[in-house]
C-alpha positions in Angstrom: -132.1 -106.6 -158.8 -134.5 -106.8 -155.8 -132.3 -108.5 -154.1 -129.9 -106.3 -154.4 -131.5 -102.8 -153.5 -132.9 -105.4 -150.8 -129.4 -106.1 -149.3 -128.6 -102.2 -149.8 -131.4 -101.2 -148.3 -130.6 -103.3 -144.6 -127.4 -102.1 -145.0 -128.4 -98.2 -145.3 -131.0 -98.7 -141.9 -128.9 -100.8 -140.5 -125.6 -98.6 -140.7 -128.0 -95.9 -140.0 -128.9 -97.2 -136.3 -125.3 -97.7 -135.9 -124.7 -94.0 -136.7 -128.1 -92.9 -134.4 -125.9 -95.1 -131.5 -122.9 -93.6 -132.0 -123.8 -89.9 -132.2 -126.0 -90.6 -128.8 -122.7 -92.3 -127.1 -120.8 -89.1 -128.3 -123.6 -86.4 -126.9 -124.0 -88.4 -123.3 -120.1 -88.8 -123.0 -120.6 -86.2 -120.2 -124.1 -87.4 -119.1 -123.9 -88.9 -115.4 -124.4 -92.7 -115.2 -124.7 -92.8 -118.9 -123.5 -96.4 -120.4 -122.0 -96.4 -123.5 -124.2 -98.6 -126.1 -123.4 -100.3 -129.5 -125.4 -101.6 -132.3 -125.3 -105.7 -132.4 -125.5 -107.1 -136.2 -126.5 -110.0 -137.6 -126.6 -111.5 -141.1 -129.8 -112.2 -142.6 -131.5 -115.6 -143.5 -129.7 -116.6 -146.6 -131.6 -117.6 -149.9 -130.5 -121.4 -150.6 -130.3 -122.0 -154.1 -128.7 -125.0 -156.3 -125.4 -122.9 -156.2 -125.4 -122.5 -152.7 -126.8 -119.8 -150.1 -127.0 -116.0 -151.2 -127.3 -113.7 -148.6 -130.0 -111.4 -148.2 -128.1 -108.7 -145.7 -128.0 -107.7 -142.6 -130.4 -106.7 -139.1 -129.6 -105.1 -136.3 -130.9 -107.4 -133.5 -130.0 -105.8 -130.3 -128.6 -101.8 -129.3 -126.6 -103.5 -126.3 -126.1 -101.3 -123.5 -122.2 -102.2 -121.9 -122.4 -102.5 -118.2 -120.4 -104.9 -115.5 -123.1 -105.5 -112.8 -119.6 -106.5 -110.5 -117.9 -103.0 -111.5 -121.4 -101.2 -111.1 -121.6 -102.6 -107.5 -118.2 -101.7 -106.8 -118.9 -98.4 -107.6 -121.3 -98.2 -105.2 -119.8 -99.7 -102.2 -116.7 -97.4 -102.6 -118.8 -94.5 -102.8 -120.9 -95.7 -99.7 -117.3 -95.5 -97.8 -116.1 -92.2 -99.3 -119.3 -90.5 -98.7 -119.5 -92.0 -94.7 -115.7 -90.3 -94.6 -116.1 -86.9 -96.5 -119.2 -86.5 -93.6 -117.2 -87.6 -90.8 -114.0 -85.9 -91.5 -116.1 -82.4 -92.2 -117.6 -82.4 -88.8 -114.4 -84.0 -87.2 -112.2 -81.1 -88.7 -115.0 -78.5 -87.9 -115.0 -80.2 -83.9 -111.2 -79.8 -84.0 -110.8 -76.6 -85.2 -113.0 -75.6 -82.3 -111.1 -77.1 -79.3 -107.9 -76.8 -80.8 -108.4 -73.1 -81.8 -106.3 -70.4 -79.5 -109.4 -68.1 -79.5 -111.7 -70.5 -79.4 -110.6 -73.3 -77.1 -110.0 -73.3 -73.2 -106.3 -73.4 -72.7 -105.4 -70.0 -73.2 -108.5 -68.5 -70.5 -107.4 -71.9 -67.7 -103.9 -70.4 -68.2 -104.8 -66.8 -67.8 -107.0 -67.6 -64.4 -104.5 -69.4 -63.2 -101.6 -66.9 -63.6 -104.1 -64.1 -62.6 -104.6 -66.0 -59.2 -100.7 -66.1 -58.8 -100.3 -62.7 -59.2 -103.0 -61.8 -56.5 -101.2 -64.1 -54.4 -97.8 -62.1 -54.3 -100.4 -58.4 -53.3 -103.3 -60.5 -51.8 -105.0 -57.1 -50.6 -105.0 -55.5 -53.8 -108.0 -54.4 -55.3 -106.8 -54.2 -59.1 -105.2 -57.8 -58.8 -108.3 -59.2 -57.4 -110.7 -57.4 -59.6 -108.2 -59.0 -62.3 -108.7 -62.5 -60.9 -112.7 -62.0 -61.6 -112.2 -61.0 -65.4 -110.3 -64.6 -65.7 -112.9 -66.1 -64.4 -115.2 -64.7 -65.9 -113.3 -65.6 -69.3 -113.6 -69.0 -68.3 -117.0 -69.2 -67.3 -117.9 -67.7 -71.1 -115.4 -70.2 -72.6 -117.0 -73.4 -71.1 -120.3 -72.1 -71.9 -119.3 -71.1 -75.5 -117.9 -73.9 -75.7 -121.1 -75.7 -75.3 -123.0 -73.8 -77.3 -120.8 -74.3 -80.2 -121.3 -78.2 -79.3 -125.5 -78.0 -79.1 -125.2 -76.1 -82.3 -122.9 -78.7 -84.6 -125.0 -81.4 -82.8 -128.3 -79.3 -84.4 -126.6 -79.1 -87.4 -126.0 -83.3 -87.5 -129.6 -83.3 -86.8 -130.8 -81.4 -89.4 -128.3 -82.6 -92.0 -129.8 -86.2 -90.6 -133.1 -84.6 -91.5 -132.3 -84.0 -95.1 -130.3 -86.8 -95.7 -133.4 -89.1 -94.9 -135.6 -86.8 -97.6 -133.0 -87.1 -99.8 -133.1 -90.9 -99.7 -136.9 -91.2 -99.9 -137.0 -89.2 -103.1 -134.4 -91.7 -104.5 -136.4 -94.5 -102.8 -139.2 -93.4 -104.8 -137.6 -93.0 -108.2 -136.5 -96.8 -108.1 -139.7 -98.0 -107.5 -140.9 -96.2 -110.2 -138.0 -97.1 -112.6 -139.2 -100.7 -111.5 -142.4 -100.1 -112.6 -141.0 -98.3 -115.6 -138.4 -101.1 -116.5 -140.7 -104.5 -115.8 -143.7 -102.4 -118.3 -140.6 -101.6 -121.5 -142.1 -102.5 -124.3 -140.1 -105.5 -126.0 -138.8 -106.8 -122.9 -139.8 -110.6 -123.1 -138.1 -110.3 -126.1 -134.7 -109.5 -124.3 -135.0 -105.8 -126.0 -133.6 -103.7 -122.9 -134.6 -100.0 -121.9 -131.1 -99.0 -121.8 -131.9 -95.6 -120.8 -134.0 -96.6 -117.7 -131.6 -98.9 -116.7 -128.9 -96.4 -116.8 -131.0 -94.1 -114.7 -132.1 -96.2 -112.3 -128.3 -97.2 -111.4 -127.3 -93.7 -111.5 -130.1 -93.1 -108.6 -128.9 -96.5 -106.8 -124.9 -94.9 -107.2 -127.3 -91.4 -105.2 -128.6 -93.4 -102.8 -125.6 -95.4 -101.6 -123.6 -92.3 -101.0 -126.8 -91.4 -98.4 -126.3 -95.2 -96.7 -125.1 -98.6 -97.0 -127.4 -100.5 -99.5 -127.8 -104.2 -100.9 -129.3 -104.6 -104.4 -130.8 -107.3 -105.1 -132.2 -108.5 -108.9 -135.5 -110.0 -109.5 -137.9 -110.9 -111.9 -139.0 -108.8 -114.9 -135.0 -106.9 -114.4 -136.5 -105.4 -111.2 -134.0 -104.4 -108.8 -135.4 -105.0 -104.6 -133.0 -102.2 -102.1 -132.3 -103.2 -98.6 -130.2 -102.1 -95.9 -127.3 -104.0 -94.7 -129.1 -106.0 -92.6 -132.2 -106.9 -95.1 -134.6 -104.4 -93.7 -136.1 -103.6 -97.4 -136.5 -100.3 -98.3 -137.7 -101.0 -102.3 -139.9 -104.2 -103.3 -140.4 -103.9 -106.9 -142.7 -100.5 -107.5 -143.4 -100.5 -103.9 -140.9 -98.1 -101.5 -140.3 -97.6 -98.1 -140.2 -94.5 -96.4 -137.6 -93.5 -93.6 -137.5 -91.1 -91.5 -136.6 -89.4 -87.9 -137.4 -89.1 -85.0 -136.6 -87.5 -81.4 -134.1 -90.4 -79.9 -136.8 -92.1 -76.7 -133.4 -92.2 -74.5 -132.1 -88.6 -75.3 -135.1 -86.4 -76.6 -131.7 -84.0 -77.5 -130.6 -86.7 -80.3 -132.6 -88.1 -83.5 -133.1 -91.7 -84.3 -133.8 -93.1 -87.9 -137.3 -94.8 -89.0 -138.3 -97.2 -91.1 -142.0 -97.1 -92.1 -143.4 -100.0 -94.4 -146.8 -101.2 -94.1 -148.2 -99.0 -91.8 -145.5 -100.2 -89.3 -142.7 -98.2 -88.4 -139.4 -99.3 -86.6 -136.2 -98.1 -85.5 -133.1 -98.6 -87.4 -130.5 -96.3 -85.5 -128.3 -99.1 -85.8 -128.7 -100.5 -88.9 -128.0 -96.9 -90.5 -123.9 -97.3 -91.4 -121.9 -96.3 -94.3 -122.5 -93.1 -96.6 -123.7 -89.6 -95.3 -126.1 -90.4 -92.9 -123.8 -93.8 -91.1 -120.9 -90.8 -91.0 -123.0 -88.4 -89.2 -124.4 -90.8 -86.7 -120.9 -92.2 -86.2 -120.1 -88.4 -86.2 -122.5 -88.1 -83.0 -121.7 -91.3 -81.2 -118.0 -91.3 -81.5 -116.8 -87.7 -81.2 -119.4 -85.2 -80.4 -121.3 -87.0 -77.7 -117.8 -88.2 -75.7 -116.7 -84.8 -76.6 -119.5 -83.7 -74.3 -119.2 -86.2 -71.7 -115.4 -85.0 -71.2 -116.3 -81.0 -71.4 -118.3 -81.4 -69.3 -116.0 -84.0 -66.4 -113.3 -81.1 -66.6 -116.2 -78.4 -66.0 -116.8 -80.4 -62.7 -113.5 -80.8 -62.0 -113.0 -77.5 -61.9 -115.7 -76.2 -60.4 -115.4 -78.3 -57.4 -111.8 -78.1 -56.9 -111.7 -74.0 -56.9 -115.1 -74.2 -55.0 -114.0 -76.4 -52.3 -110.5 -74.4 -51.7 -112.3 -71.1 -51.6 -114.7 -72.1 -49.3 -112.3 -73.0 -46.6 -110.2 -69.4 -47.1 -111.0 -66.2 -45.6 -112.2 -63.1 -47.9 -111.1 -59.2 -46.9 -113.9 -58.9 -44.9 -112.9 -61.9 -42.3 -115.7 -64.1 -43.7 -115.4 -67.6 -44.7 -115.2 -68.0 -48.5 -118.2 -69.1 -50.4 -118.7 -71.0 -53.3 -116.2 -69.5 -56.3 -118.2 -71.1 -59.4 -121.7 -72.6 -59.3 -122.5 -75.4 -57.3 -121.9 -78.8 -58.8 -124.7 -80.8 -56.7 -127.3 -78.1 -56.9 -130.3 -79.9 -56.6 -131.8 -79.0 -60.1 -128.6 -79.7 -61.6 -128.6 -83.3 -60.0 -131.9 -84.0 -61.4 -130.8 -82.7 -64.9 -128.7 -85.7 -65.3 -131.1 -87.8 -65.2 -133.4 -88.5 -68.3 -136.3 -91.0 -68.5 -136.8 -93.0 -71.5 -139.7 -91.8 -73.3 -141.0 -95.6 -74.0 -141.4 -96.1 -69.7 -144.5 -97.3 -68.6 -147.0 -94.9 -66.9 -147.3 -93.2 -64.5 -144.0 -92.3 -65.2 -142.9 -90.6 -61.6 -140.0 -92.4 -61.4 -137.6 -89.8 -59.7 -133.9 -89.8 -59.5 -130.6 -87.5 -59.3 -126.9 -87.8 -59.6 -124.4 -86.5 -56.8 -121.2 -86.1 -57.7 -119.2 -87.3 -54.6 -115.2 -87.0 -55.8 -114.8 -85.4 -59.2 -111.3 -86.6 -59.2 -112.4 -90.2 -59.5 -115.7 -89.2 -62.1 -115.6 -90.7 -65.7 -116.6 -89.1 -68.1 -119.5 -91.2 -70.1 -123.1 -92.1 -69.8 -124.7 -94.9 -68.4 -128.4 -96.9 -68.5 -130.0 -97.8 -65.4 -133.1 -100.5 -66.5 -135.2 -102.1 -64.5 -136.7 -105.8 -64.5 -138.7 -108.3 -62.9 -141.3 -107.2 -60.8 -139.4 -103.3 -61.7 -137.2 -103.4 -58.3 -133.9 -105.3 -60.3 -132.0 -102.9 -61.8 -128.7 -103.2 -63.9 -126.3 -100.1 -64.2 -125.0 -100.7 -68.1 -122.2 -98.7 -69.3 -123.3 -97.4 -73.1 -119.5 -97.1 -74.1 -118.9 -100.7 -73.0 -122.0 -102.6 -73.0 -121.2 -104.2 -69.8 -123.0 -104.1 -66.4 -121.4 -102.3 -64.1 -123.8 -102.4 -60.9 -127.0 -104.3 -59.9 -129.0 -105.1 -57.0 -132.7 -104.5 -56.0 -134.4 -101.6 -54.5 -135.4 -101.4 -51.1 -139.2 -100.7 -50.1 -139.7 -97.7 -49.9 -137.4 -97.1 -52.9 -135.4 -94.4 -51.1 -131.8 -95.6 -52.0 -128.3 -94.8 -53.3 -125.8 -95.9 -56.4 -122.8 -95.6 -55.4 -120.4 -95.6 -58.1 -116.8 -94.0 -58.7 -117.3 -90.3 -58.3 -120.9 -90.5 -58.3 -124.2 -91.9 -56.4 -127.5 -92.2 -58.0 -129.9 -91.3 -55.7 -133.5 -93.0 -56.1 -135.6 -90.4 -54.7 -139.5 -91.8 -55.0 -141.9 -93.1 -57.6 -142.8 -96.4 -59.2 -140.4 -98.2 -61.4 -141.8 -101.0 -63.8 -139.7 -103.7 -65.7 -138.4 -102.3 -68.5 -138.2 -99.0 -67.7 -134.8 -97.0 -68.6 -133.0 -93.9 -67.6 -130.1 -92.1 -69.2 -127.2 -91.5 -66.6 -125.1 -88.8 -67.5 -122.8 -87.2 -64.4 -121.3 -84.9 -66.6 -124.5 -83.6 -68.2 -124.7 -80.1 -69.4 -122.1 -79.3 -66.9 -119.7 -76.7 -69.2 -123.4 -75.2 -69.9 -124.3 -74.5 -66.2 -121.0 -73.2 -65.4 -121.1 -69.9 -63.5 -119.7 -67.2 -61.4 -120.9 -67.3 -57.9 -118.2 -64.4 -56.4 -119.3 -60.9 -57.5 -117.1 -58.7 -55.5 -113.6 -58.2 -55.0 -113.7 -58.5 -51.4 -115.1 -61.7 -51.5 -112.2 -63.5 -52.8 -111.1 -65.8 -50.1 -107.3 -65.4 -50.3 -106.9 -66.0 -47.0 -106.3 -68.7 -44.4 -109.4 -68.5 -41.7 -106.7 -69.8 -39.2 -103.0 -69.1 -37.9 -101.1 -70.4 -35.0 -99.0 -67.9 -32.8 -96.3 -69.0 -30.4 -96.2 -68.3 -26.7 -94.3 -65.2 -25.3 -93.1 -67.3 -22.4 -91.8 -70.3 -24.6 -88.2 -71.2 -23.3 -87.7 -74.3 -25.9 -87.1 -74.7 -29.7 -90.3 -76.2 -30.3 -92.2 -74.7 -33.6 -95.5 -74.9 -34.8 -96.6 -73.9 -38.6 -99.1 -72.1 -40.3 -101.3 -75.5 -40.2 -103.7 -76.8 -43.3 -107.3 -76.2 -44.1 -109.3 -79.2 -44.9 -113.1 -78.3 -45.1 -115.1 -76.1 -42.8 -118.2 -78.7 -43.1 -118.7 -82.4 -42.1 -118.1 -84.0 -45.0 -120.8 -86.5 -44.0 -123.3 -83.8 -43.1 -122.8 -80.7 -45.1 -122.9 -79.5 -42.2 -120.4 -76.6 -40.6 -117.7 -77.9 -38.1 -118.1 -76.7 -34.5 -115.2 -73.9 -35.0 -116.6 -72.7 -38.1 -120.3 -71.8 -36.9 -119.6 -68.8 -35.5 -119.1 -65.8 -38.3 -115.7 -64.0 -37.6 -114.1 -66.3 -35.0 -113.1 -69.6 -33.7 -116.2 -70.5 -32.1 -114.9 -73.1 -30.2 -111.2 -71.5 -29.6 -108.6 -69.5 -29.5 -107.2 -73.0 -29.2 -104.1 -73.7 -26.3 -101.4 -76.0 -26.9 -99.6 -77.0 -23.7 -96.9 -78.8 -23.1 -96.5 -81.4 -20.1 -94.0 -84.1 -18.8 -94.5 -87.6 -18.8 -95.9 -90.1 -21.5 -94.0 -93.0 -23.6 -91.9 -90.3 -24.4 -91.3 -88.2 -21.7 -93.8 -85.1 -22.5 -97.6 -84.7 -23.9 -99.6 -81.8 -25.3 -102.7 -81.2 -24.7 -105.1 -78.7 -26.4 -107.8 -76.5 -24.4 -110.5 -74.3 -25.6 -110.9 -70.4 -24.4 -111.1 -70.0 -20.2 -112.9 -70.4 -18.3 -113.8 -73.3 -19.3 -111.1 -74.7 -20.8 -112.6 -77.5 -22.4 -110.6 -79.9 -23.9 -110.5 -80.3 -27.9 -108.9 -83.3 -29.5 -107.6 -85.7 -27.6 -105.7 -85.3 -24.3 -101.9 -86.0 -23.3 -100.8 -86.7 -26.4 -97.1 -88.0 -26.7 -95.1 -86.0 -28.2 -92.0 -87.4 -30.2 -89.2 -85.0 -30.6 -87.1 -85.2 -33.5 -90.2 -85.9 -35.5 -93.2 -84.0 -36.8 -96.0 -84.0 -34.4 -100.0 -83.6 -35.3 -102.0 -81.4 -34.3 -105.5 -83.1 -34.9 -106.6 -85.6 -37.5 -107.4 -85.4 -40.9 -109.8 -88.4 -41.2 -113.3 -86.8 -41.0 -114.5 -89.9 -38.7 -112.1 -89.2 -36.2 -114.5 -87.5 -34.0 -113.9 -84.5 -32.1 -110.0 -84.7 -32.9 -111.0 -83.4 -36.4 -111.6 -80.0 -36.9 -111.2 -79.5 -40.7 -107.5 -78.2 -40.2 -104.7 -80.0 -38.6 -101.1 -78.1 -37.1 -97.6 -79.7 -37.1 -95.3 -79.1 -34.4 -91.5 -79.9 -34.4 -88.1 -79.4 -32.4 -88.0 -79.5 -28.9 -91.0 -77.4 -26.2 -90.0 -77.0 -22.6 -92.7 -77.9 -20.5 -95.1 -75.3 -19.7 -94.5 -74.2 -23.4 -98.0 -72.7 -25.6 -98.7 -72.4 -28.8 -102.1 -70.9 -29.6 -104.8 -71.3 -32.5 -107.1 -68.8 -33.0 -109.1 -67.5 -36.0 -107.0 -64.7 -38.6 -108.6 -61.8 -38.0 -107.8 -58.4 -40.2 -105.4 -61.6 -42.1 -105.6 -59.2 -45.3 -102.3 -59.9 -46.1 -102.3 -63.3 -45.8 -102.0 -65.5 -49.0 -102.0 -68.8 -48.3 -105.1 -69.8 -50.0 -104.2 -67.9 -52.5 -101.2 -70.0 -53.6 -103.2 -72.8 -53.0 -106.1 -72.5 -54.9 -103.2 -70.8 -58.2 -101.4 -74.2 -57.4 -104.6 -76.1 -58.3 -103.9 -75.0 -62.1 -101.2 -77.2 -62.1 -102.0 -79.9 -59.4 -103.9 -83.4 -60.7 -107.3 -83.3 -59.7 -108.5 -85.4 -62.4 -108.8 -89.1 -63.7 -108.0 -90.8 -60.2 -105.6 -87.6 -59.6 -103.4 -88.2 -62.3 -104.3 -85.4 -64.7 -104.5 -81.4 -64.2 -107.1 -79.7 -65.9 -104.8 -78.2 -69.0 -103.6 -82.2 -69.2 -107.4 -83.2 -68.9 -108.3 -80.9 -72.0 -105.2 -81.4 -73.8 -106.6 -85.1 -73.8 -109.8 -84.3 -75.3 -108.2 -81.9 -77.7 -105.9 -85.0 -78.6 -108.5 -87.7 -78.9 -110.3 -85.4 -81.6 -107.1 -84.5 -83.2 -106.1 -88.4 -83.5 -110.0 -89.3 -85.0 -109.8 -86.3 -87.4 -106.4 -87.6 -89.1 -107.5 -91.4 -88.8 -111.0 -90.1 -91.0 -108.5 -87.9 -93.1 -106.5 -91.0 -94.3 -109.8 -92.9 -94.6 -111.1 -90.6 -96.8 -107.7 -90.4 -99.0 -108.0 -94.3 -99.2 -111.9 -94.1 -100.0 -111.2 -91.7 -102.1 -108.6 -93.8 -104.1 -110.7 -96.5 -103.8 -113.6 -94.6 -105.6 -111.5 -93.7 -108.6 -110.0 -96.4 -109.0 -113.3 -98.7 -109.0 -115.3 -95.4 -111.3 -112.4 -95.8 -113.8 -112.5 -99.4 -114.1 -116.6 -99.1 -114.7 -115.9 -96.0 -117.0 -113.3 -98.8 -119.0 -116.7 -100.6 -120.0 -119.5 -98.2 -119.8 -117.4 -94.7 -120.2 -117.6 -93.1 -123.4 -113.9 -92.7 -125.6 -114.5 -89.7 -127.6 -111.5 -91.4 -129.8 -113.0 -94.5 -130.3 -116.7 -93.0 -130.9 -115.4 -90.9 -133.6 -113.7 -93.9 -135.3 -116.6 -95.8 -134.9 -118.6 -93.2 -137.2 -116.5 -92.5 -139.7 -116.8 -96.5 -139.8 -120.1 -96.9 -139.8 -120.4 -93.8 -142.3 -118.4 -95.4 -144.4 -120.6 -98.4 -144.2 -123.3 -96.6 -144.7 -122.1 -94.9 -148.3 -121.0 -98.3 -149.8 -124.7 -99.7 -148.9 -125.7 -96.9 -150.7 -123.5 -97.4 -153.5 -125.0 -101.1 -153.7 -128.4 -99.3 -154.0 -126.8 -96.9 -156.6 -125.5 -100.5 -158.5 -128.3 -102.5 -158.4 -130.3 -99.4 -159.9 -128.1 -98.9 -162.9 -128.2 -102.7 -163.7 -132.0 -102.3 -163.8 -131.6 -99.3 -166.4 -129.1 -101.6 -168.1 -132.0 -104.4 -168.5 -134.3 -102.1 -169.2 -132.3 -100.6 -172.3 -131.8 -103.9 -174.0 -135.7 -104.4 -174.5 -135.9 -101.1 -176.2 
């Protein structure tokens, strides 16, 4: 009878843990990370008699906990990808919205100034239409600058989502080391009794973590787990954890840069930071906001030094040369601004530089790393987009020297440069930021041409001579203003004579003279000229000497000698418009990329380029997505918890349970049987 209640008895606790199981699988069906478990049996050490074995019932030997290490780590890599996508598409979508937006991007105001410069051009004396013309640019102005404030502020907000993303990770750091600990101290473990609830906890926070960044888990004695990045840098080592960080970036103090610190040492790992939250907000900053930047701020230039240069060789209402229309693009404290020392150079740190933009239709927009080597006079120009070295060459003594690259010089002003030192290039540099109204008045609006050609009342030929074209009222080599330009009001060095004479290859010359009485002679003399054809009136190469004079004539048909035609300076020219077309034309003309792009075109491009990266991350992240369900189904196949199947399960094992009872219930009623025949 012992036997029997014995058998019962293993069957009752037995059946009992199976039940325990089942009803926990059944409450955590919901709980995240949660594997389902089951009961192991196994029969009992028989007693071996002379009629064979009798069993002696049955012992649970193991609550097995049902986990694919292969699915578990799938898991984790596709939700490594989808969280690197979900961040990048959110900040792509937000960037996109921004440029793209009619309220809140730039087409609409470029449009508007550029119309609103047309229109002044057909009543170039009017007040309203001028006054009109300001308002437009002052839209633009505010759109540039709003522009790049929205930018600083999503890059802040990368920053400080960088910043929690790294105190997330330490927190999850922290719990697996202690699970470690936790795990390797379970009591029963040498005995292959697993703590299936630690083990479930700790993957769940290893599942946390590799939505934050790209992570490698490695197993190790005593069912440890060791965490690494990509690369091996270890970040958990048993019940020991790293701790990352950030930190201002040592190129660009306006960027972060992630940290490793183990053993009192701390490293950077910018680059070893990829996949999940954090790898999608530093591809976030490297591949769209900071180029988004770079090409704000080339179009900024562009702009600015195109209107600039065409205002300032009109004439305003007032018979003044035109002055700057938008701020100036080589101011000197702008130059220095794109320039930014490496926070790692050796002292004394005096190194001084600036960038000139000298054609902003041929600048790039990028950034660049000038480093220094040898003996700290080798330097190498690197291009950051590219990796490749663009320039190189050593620095005089003194250092006093220019870079001259496509649309820009760097100009080594003074100080001591060491090997290894490094400095951020960036032309383009807070450029949209800067951007400013310069002309505050509506007189000042040089809508004028500052010169016109008249023809001579005594001309008896069919020669003609046109309205001419402005090309700069400086030396370009100089900065300096050309001899006709340096008196305020006038010609200084005219009215100008054009004089017609016989002989020459051709059969007749002209000649141009300055004002009597001394008739000095401007340009050069007896020039043939060719009828039939168009004829020049001095050069437009700025090293042609005194034949340039920053505007050039053309004459045609045929001048009788003794014919004039005379250049003088447009005084009371208020209804002149001929700069005004020009500098409405410039909405349209290309005046960027190597003269192949307008300005619209320009930020149509940049509008484009987002555009094409948002809907690249948005089928990533359907295909991460996918990915992630499919690989979290598969795991929930094993692990998951079926209601269904749970519920079988305990009316099974309920069942179970009864009949072991029932075997109890037997072996007692024999026993009272047994007893009863003795009485």
């Amino acid at each position: 009878m012992a036997g029997l209640i014995g058998i019962g008895l293993t069957g009752i606790l037995g059946h009992q843990s199976a039940l325990n199981t089942t009803g926990n699988n059944i409450t955590n069906a919901n709980t995240p990370g949660y594997s389902r478990q089951e009961v192991v049996f196994e029969t009992q050490q028989g007693n071996r008699t002379g009629a064979g074995t009798i069993g002696t019932g049955v012992s649970v030997i193991d609550i097995r906990r049902l986990a694919n290490e292969f699915l578990v780590q799938q898991v984790r890599e596709d939700s490594t990808l989808t969280g690197e996508q979900q961040t990048l598409n959110s900040e792509l979508r937000r960037l996109d919205n921004l440029l793209g937006g009619e309220t809140t991007g730039l087409n609409n105001a470029l449009n508007n100034f550029f119309a609103s410069l047309q229109n002044a051009a057909e009543d170039p004396a009017s007040l309203p239409q001028r006054q009109l013309v300001l308002s437009e640019a002052k839209q633009v102005v505010n759109r540039f600058q709003s522009l790049s404030q929205e930018f600083i502020q999503q890059r802040e907000s990368v920053k400080t989502q960088m910043q929690q993303g790294v105190k997330d990770a330490n927190t999850l750091l922290k719990s697996i080391a202690d699970l470690n600990l936790a795990i390797s101290e379970s009591p029963g473990l040498a005995q292959g009794r697993m703590p299936n609830e630690l083990l479930d906890q700790r993957d769940e926070k290893l599942r946390q973590l590799s939505e934050l960044v790209n992570i490698r888990v490695t197993e190790t004695e005593g069912s440890q787990v060791n965490v690494s990045l990509s690369n091996g840098l270890s970040l958990v080592v048993g019940n020991n954890a790293a701790q990352l960080g950030t930190r201002n970036n040592a190129e660009d103090l306006t960027r972060l840069e992630f940290t490793l610190s183990t053993g009192g040492r701390t490293v950077n790992i910018n680059e070893q930071i990829t996949g999940g939250k954090l790898g999608g907000l530093r591809r976030f900053d490297d591949e769209a906001l900071k180029p988004a930047f770079d090409e704000l701020g080339r179009i900024a230039i562009g702009l600015a030094a195109s209107v600039n240069h065409q205002h300032e060789i009109g004439m305003d209402l007032e018979g003044d040369l035109g002055g700057l229309f938008f701020n100036d693009i080589n101011d000197l404290a702008v130059q220095r601004s794109r320039v930014v020392a490496n926070a790692n150079n050796q002292l004394p740190k005096d190194g001084r530089l600036a960038v000139e933009i000298t054609d902003s239709t041929k600048l790039p927009a990028g950034s660049w790393t000038l480093q220094f080597s040898g003996d700290g006079s080798s330097f190498e120009l690197i291009d950051k987009a590219s990796g490749e070295v663009v320039n190189q060459g050593r620095l005089p003594n003194p250092v006093q020297s220019e870079i001259s690259m496509p649309g820009f010089n760097i100009r080594i002003e003074g100080g001591t440069f060491n090997a290894g030192d490094k400095y951020l290039i960036q032309p383009s540099r807070n450029a949209a930021e800067s951007m400013g109204l310069q002309v505050s008045r509506e007189e000042d609006l040089a809508f004028a041409s500052p010169v016109r050609a008249t023809t001579g009342e005594q001309n008896v030929g069919t020669g003609k001579i046109d309205q001419g074209t402005m090309f700069n009222v400086r030396n370009p080599f100089t900065g300096s203003l050309l001899p006709g330009f340096q008196t305020a009001g006038e010609l200084a060095n005219g009215p100008l004579t054009i004089r017609f004479a016989a002989g020459g290859p051709t059969g007749m010359t002209f000649t141009v003279t300055g004002p009597p009485p001394s008739n000095t002679g401007v340009g050069t003399p007896n020039q043939p000229y060719e009828a039939g054809e168009i004829n020049d009136v001095f050069s437009d190469d700025p090293a042609a000497g005194v034949d340039y004079q920053g505007f050039q004539f053309k004459l045609t048909g045929k001048p009788a000698v003794g014919d004039t035609f005379e250049i003088a300076y447009n005084s009371n020219g208020v209804s002149d418009n001929r700069n005004a077309e020009l500098l409405a034309a410039l909405g349209t003309a290309n005046t960027l990329n190597g003269k192949s792009q307008s300005f619209t075109e320009g930020y149509a491009g940049l509008v484009e380029d987002i555009g094409v990266k948002t809907r690249q991350s948005q089928f990533d992240l359907s295909a991460g997505k996918t990915l992630l369900e499919q690989s979290t189904a598969q795991r929930e196949s094993v692990s998951g918890v079926n209601l269904d199947e749970e519920a079988g399960r305990l009316i099974q094992y309920q069942a179970a349970y009864n009949a072991s009872a029932q075997v109890i219930s037997v072996a007692q009623d024999l026993f009272n049987t047994l007893l009863q025949t003795f009485r």
